[in-house]
C-alpha positions as CSV (number, residue, x, y, z in Angstrom):
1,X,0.0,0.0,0.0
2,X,0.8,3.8,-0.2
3,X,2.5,4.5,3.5
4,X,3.9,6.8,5.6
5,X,7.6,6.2,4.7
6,X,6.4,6.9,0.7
7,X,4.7,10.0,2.1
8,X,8.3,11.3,3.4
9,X,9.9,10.6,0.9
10,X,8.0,12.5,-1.4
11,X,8.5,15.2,1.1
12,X,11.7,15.1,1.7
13,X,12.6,15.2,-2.4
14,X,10.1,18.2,-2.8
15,X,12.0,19.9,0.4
16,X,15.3,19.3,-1.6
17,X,14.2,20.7,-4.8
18,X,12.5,23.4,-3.5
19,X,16.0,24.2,-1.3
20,X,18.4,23.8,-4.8
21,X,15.9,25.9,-6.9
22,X,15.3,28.9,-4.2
23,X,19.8,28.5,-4.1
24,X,19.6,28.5,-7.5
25,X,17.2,31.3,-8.5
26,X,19.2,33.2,-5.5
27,X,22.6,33.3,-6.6
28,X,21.1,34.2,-10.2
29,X,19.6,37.1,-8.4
30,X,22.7,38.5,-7.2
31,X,24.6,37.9,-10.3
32,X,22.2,39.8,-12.1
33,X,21.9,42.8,-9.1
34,X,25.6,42.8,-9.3
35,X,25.9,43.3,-12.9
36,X,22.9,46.1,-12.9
37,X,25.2,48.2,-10.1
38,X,28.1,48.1,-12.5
């Protein structure tokens, strides 16, 4: 059947997507900010 542990896993791979895209889109960000200043 469909159980907890599936449950956290899903979770857990959503929680590390979401933490490498928000680094991601973050450093982008500054890049970007950086290169607007100069």
């Amino acid at each position: 059947g469909f159980g907890a542990r599936h449950l956290q896993c899903i979770i857990y791979f959503f929680g590390l997507t979401i933490a490498y895209a928000n680094r991601t889109t973050v450093s982008l960000a500054l890049v970007a900010m950086e290169e607007e200043d100069n």
